[in-house]
matplotlib code that plots the C-alpha trace (Angstrom):
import matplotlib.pyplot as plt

x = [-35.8, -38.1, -40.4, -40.9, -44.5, -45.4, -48.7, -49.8, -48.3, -45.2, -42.3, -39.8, -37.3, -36.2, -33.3, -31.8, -33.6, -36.1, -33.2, -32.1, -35.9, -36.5, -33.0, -34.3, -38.0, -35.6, -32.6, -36.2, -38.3, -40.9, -43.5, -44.7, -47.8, -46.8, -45.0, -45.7, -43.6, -44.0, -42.0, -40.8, -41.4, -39.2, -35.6, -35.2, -33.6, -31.7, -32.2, -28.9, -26.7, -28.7, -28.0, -24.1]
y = [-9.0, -6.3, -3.9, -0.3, 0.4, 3.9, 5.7, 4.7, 0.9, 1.3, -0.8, 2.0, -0.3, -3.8, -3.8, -6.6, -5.6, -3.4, -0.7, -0.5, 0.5, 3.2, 4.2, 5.4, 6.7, 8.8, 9.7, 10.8, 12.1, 10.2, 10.8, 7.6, 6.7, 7.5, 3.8, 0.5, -2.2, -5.9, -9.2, -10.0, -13.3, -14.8, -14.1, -11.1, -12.1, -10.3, -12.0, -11.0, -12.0, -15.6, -16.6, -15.4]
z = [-14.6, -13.5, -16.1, -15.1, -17.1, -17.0, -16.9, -20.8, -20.1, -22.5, -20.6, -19.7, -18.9, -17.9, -15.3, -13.8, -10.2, -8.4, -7.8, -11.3, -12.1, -9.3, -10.1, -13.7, -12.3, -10.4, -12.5, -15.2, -12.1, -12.4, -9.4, -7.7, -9.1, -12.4, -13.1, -12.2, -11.7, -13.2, -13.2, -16.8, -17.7, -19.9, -21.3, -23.8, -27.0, -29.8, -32.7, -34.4, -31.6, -31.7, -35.5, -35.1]

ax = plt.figure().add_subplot(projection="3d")
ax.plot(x, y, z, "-o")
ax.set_aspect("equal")
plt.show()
């Protein structure tokens, strides 16, 4: 999975790939320079769906 951080470092988003993320910079116009992207490590979790 791949972070979009933008200018403050709050993750954005985490898509599945590089396109998903400059997909949403775009789709919210963000300028380039504005966002960084980053490598998630890891697996994201909901806790709910894990004690069902």
């Amino acid at each position: 999975m791949i972070g979009l951080y933008d200018q403050d470092g709050v993750l954005r988003i985490a898509g599945r790939d590089r396109d998903d993320c400059l997909a949403y910079a775009e789709f919210f116009g963000l300028e380039a320079g504005s966002f960084s992207l980053e490598v998630l490590q890891g697996e994201l979790a909901d806790p709910l769906l894990a004690a069902a």
